[in-house]
mmCIF file of the N, C-alpha and C atoms, coordinates in Angstrom:
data_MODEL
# 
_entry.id   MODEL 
# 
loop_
_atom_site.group_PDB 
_atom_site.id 
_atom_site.type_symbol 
_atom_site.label_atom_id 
_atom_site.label_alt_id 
_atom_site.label_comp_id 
_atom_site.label_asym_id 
_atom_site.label_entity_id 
_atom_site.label_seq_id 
_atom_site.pdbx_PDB_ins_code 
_atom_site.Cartn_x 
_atom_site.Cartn_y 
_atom_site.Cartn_z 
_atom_site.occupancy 
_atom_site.B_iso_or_equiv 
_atom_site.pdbx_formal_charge 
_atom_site.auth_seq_id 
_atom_site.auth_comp_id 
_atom_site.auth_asym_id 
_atom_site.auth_atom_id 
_atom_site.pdbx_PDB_model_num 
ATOM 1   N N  . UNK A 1 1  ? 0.849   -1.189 0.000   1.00 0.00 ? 1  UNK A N  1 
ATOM 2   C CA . UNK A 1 1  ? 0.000   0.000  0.000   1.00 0.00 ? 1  UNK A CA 1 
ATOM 3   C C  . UNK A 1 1  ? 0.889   1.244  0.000   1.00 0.00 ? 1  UNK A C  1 
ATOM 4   N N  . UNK A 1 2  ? 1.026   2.226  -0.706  1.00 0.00 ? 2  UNK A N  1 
ATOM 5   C CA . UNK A 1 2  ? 1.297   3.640  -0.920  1.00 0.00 ? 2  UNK A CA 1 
ATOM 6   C C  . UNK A 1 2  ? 1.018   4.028  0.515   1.00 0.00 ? 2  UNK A C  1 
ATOM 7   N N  . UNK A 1 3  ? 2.404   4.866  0.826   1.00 0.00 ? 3  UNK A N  1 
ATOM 8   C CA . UNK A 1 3  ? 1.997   6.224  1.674   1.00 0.00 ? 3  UNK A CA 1 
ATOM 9   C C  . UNK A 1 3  ? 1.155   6.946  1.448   1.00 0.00 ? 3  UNK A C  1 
ATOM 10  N N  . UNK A 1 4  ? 0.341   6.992  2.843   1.00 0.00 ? 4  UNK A N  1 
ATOM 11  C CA . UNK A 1 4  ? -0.802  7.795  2.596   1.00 0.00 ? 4  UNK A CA 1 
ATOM 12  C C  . UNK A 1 4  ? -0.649  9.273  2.607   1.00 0.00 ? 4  UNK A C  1 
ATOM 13  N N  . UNK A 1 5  ? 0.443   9.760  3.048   1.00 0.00 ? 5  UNK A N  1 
ATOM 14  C CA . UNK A 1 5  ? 0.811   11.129 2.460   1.00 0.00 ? 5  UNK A CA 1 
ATOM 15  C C  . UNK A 1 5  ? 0.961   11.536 1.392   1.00 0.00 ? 5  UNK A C  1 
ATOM 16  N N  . UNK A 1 6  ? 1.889   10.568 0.706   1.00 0.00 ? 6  UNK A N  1 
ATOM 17  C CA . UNK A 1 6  ? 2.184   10.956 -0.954  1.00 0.00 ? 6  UNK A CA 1 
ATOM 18  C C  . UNK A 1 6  ? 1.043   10.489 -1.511  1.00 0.00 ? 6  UNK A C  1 
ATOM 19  N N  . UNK A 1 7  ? -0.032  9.647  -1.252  1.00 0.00 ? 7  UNK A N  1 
ATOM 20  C CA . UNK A 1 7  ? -1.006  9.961  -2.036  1.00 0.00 ? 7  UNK A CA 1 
ATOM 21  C C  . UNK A 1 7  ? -1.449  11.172 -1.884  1.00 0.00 ? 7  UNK A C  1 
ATOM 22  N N  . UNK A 1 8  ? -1.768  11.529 -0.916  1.00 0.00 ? 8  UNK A N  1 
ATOM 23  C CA . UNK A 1 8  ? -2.960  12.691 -0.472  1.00 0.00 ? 8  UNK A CA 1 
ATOM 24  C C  . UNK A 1 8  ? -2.301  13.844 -1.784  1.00 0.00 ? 8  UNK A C  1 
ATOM 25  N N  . UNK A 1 9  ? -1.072  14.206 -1.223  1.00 0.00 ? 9  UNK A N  1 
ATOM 26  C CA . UNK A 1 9  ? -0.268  15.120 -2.223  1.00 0.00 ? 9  UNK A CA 1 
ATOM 27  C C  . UNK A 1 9  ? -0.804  15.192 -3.763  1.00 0.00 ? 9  UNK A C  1 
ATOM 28  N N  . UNK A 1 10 ? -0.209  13.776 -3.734  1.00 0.00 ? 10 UNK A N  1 
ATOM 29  C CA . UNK A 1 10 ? -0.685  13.455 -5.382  1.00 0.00 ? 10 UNK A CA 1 
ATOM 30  C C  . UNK A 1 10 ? -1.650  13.630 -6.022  1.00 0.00 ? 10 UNK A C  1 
ATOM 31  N N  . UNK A 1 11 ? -2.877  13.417 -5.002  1.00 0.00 ? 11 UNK A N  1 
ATOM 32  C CA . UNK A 1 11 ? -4.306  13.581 -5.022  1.00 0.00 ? 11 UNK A CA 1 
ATOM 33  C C  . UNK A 1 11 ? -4.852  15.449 -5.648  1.00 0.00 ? 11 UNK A C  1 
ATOM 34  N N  . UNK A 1 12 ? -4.052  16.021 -4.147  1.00 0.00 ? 12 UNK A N  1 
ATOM 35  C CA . UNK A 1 12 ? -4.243  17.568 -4.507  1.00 0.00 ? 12 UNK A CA 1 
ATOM 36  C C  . UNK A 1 12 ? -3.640  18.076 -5.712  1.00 0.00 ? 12 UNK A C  1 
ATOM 37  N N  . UNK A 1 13 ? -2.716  17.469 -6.121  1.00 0.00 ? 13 UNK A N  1 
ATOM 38  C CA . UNK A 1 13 ? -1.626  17.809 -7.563  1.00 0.00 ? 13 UNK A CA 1 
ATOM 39  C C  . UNK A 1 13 ? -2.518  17.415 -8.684  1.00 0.00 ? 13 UNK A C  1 
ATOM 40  N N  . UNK A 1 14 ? -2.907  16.174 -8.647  1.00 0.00 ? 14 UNK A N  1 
ATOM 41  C CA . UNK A 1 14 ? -3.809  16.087 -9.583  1.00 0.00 ? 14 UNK A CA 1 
ATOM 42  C C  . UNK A 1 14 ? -5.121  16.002 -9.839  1.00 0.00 ? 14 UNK A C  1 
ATOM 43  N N  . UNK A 1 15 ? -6.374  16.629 -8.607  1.00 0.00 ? 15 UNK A N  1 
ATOM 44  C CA . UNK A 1 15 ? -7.270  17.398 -8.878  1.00 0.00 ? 15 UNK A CA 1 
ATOM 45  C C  . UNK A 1 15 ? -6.910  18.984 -9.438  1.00 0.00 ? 15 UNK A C  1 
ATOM 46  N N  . UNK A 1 16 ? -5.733  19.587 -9.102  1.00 0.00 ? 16 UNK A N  1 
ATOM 47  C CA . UNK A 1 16 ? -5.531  20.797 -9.550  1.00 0.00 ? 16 UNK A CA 1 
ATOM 48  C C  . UNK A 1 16 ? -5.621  20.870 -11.046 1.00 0.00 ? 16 UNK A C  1 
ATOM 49  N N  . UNK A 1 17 ? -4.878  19.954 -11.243 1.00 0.00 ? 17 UNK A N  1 
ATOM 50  C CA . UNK A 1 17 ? -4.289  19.343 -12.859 1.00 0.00 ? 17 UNK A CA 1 
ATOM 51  C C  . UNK A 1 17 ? -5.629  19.250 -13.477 1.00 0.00 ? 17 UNK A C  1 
ATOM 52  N N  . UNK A 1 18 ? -6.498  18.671 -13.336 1.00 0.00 ? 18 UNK A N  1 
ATOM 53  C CA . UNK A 1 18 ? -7.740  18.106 -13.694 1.00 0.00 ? 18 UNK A CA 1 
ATOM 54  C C  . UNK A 1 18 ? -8.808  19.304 -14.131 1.00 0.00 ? 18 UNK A C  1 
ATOM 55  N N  . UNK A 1 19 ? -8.602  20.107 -12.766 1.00 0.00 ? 19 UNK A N  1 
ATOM 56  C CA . UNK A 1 19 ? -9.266  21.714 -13.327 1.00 0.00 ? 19 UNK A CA 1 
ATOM 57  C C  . UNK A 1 19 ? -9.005  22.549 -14.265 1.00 0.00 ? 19 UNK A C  1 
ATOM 58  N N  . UNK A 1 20 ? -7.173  22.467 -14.473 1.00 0.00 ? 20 UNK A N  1 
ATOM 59  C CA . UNK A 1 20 ? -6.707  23.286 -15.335 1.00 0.00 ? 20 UNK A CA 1 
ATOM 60  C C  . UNK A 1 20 ? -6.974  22.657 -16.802 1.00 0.00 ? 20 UNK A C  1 
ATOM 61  N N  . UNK A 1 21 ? -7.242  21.293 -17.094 1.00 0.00 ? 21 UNK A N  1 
ATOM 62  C CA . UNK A 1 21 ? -7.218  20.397 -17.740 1.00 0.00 ? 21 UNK A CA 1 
ATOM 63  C C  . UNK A 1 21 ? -8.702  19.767 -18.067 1.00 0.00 ? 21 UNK A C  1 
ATOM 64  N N  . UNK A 1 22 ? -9.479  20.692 -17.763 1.00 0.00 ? 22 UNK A N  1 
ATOM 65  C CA . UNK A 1 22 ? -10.920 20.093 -18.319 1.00 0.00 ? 22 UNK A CA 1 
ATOM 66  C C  . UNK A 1 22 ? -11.582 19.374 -17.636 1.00 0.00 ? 22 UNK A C  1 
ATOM 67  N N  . UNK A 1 23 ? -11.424 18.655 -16.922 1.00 0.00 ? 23 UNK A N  1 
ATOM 68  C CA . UNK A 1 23 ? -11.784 17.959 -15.729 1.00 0.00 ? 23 UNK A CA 1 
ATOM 69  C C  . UNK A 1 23 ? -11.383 16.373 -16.296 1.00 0.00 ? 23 UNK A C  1 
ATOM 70  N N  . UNK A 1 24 ? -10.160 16.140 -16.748 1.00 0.00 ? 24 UNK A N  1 
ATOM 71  C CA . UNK A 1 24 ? -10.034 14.345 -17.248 1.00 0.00 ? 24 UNK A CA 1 
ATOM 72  C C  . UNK A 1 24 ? -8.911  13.677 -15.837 1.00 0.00 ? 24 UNK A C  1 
ATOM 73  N N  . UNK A 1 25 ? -10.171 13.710 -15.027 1.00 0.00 ? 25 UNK A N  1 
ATOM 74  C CA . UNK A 1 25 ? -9.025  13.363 -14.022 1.00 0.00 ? 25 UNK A CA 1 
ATOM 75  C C  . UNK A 1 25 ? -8.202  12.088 -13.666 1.00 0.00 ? 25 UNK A C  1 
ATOM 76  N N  . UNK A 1 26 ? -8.589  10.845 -14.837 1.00 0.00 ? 26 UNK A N  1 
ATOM 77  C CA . UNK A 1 26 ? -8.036  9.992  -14.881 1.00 0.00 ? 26 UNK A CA 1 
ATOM 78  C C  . UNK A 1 26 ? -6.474  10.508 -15.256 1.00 0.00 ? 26 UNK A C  1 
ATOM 79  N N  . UNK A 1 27 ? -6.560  11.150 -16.208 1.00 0.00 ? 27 UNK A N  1 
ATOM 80  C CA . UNK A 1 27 ? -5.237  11.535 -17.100 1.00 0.00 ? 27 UNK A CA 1 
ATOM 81  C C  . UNK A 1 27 ? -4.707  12.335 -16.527 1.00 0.00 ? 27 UNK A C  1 
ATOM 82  N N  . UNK A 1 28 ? -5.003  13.364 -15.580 1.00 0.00 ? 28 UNK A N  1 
ATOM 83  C CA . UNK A 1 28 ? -4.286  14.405 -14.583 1.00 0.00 ? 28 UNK A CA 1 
ATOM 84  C C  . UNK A 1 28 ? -3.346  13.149 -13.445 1.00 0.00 ? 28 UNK A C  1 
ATOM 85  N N  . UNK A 1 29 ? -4.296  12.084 -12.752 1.00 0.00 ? 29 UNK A N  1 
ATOM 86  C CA . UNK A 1 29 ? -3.500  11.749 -11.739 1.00 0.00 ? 29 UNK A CA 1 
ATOM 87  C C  . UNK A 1 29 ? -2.661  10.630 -12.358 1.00 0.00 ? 29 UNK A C  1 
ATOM 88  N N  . UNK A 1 30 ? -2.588  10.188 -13.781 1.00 0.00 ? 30 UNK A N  1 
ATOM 89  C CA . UNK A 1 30 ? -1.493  9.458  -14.047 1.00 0.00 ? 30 UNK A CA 1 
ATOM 90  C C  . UNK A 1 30 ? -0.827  10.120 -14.872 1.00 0.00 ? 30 UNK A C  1 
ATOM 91  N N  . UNK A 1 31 ? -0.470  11.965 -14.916 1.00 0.00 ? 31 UNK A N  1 
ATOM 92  C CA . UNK A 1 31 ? 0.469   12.708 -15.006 1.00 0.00 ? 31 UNK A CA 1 
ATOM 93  C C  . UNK A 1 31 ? 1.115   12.766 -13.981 1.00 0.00 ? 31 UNK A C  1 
ATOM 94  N N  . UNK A 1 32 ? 0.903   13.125 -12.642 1.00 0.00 ? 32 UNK A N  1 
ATOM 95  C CA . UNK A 1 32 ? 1.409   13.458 -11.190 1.00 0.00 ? 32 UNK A CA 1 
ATOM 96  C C  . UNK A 1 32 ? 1.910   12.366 -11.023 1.00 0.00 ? 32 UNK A C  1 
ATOM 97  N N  . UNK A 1 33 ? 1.164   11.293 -11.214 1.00 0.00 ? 33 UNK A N  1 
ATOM 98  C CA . UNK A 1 33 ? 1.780   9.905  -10.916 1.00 0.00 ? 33 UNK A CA 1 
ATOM 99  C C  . UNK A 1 33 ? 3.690   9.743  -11.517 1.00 0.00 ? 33 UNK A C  1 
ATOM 100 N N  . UNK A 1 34 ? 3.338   9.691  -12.692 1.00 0.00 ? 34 UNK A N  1 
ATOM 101 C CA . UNK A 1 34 ? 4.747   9.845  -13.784 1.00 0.00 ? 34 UNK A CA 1 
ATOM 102 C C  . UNK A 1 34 ? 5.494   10.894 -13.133 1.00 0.00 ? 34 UNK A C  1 
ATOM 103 N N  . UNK A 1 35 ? 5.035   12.177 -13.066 1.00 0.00 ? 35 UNK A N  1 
ATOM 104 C CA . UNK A 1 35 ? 5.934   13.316 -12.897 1.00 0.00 ? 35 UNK A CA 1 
ATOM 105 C C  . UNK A 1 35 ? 6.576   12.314 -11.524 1.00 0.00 ? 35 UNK A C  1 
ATOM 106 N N  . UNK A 1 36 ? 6.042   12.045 -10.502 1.00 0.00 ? 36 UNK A N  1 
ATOM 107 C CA . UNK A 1 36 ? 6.719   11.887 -8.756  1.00 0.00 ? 36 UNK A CA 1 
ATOM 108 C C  . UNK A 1 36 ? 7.651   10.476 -9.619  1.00 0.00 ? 36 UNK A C  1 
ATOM 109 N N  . UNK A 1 37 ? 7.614   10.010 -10.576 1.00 0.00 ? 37 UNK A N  1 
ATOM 110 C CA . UNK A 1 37 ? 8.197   8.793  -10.651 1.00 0.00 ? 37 UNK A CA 1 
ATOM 111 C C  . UNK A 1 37 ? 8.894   8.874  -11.596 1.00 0.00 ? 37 UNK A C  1 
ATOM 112 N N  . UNK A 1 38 ? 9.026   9.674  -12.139 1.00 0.00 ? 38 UNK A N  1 
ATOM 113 C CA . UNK A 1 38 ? 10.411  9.889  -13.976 1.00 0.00 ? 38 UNK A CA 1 
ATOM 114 C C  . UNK A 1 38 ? 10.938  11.544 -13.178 1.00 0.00 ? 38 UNK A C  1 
ATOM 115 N N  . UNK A 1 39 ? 10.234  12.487 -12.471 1.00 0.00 ? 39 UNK A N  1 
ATOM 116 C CA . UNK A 1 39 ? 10.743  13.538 -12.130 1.00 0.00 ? 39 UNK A CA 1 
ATOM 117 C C  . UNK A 1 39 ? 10.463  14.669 -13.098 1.00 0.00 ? 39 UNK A C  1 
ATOM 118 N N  . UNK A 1 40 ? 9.646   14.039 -14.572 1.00 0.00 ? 40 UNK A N  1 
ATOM 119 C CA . UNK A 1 40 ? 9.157   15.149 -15.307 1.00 0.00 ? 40 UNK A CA 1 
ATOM 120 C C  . UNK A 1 40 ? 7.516   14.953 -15.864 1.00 0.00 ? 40 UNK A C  1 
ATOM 121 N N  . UNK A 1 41 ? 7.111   15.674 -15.841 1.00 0.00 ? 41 UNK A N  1 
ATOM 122 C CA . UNK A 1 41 ? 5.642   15.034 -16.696 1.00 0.00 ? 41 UNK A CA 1 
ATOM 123 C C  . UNK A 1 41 ? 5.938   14.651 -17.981 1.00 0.00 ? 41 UNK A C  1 
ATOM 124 N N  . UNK A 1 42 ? 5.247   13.542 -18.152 1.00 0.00 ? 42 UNK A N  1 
ATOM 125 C CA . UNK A 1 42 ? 5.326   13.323 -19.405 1.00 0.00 ? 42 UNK A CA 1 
ATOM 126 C C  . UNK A 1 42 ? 4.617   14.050 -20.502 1.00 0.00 ? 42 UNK A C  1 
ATOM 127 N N  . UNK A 1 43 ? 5.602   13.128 -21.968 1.00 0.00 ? 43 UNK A N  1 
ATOM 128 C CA . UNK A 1 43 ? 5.039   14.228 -23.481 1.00 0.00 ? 43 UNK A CA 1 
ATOM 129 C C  . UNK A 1 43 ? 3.750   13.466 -23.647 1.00 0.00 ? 43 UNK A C  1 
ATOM 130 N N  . UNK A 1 44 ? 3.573   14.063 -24.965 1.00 0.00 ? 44 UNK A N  1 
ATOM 131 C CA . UNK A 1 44 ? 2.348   13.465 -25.021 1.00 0.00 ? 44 UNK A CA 1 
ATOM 132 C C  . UNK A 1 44 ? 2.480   11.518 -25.785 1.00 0.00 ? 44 UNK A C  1 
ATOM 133 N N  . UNK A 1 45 ? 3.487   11.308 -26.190 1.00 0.00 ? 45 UNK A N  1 
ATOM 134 C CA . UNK A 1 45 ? 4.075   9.761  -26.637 1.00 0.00 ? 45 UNK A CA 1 
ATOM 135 C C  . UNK A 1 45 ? 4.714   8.969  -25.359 1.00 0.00 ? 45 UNK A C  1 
ATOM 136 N N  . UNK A 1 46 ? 4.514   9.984  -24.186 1.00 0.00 ? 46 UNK A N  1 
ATOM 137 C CA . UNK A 1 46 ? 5.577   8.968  -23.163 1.00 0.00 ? 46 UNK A CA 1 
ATOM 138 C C  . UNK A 1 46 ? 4.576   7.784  -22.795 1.00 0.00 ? 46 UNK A C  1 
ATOM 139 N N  . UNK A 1 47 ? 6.148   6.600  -22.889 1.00 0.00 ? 47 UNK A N  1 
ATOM 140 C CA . UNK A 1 47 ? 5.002   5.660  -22.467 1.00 0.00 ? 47 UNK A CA 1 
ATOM 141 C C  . UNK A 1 47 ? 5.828   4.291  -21.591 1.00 0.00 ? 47 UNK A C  1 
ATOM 142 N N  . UNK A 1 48 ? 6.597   5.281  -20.533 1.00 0.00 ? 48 UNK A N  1 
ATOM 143 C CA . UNK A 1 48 ? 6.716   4.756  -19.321 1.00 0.00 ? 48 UNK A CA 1 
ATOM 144 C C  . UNK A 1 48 ? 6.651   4.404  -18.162 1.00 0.00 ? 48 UNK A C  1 
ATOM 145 N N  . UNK A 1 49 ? 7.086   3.171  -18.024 1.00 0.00 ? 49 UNK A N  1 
ATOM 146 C CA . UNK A 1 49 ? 5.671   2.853  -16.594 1.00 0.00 ? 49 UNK A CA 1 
ATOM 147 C C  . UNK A 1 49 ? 6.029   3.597  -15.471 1.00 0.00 ? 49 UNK A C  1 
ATOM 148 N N  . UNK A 1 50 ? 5.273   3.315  -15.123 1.00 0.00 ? 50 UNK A N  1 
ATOM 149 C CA . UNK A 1 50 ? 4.721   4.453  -13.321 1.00 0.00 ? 50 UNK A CA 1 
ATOM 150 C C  . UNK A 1 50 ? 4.485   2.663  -12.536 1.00 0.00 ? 50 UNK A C  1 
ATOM 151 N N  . UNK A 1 51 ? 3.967   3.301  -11.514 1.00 0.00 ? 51 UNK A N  1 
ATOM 152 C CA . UNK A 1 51 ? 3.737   2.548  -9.804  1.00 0.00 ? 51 UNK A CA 1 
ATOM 153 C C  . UNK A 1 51 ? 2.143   2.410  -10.515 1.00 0.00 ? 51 UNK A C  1 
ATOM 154 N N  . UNK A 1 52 ? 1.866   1.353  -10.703 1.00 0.00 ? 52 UNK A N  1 
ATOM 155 C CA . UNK A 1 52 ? 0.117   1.262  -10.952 1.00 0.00 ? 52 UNK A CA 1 
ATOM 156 C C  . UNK A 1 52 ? -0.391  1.134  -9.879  1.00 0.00 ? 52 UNK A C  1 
ATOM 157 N N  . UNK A 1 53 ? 0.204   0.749  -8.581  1.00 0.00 ? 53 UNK A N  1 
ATOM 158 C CA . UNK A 1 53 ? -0.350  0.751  -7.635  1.00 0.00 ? 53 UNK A CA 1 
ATOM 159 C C  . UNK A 1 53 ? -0.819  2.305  -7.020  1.00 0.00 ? 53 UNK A C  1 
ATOM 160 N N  . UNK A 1 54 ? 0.138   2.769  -7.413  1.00 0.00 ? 54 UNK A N  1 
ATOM 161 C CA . UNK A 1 54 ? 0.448   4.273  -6.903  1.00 0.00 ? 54 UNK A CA 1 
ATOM 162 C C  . UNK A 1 54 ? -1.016  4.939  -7.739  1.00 0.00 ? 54 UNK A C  1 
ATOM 163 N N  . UNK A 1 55 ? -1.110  4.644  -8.708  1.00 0.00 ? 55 UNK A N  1 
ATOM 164 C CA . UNK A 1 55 ? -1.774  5.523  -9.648  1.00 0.00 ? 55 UNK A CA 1 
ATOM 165 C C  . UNK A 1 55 ? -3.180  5.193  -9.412  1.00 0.00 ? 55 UNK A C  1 
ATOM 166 N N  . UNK A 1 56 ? -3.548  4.092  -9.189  1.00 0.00 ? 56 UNK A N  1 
ATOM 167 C CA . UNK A 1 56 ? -4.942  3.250  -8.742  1.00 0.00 ? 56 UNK A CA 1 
ATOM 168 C C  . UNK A 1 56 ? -5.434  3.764  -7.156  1.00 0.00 ? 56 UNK A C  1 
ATOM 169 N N  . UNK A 1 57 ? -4.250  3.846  -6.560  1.00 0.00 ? 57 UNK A N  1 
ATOM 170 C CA . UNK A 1 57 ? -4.377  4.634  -5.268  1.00 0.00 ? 57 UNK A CA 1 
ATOM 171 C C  . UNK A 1 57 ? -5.203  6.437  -5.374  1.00 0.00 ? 57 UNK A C  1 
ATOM 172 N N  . UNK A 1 58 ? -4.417  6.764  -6.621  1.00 0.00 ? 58 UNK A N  1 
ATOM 173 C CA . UNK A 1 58 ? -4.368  8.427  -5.953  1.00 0.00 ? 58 UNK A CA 1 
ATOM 174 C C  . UNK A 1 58 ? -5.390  8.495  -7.087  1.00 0.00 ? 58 UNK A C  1 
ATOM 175 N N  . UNK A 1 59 ? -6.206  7.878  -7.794  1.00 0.00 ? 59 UNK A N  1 
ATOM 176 C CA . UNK A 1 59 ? -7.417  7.906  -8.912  1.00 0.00 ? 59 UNK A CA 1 
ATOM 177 C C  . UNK A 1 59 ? -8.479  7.751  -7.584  1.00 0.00 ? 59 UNK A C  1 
ATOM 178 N N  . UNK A 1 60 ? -8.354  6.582  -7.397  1.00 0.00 ? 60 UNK A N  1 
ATOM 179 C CA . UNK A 1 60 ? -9.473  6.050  -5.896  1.00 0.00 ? 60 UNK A CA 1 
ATOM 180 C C  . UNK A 1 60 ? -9.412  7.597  -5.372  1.00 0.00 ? 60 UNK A C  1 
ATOM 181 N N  . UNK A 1 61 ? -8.498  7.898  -4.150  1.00 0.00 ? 61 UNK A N  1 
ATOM 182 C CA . UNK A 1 61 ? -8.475  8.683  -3.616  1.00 0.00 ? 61 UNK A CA 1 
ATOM 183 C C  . UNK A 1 61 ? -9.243  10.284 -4.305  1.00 0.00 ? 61 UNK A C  1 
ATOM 184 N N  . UNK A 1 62 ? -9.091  10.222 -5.445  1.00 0.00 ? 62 UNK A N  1 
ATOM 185 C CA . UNK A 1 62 ? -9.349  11.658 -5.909  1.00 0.00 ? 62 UNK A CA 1 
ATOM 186 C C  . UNK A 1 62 ? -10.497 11.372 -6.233  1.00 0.00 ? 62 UNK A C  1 
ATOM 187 N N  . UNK A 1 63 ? -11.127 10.149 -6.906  1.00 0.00 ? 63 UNK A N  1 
ATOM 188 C CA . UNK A 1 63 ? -12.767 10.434 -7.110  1.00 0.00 ? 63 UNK A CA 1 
ATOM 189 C C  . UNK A 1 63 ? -13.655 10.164 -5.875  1.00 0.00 ? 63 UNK A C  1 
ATOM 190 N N  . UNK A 1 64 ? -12.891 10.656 -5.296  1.00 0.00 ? 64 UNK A N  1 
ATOM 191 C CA . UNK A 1 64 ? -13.720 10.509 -3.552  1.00 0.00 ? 64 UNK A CA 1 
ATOM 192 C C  . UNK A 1 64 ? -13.546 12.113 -3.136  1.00 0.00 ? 64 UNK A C  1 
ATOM 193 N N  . UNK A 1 65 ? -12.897 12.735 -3.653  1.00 0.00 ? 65 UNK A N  1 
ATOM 194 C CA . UNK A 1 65 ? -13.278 14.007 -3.203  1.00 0.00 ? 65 UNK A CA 1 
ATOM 195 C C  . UNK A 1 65 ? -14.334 15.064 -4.060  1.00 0.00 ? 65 UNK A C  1 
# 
């Protein structure tokens, strides 16, 4: 199970993302996800893996707020 801090974080990073972004908040929190895990957001062809656990976490978490 993910720290529940760095989710929460992740969570607020990518509901922000999501607003600025139309509201696709699947695709906002597996940007944040990537960014905390490559250190950059990805382009629009990136297509390296992330923590799916991580990302399934902070999706859950965010469509609960």
């Amino acid at each position: 199970m993910p720290n529940q801090e760095l989710v929460d974080a992740l969570v607020r990073q990518g509901l922000a993302l999501s607003v600025s972004a139309g509201g696709e908040l699947e695709r906002s929190c597996w940007m944040v996800v990537h960014e905390h895990h490559h250190g950059v957001r990805p382009s629009e062809y990136d297509i390296r893996e992330i923590d799916e656990e991580l990302y399934l976490a902070v999706l859950e978490a965010a469509r609960q707020h």
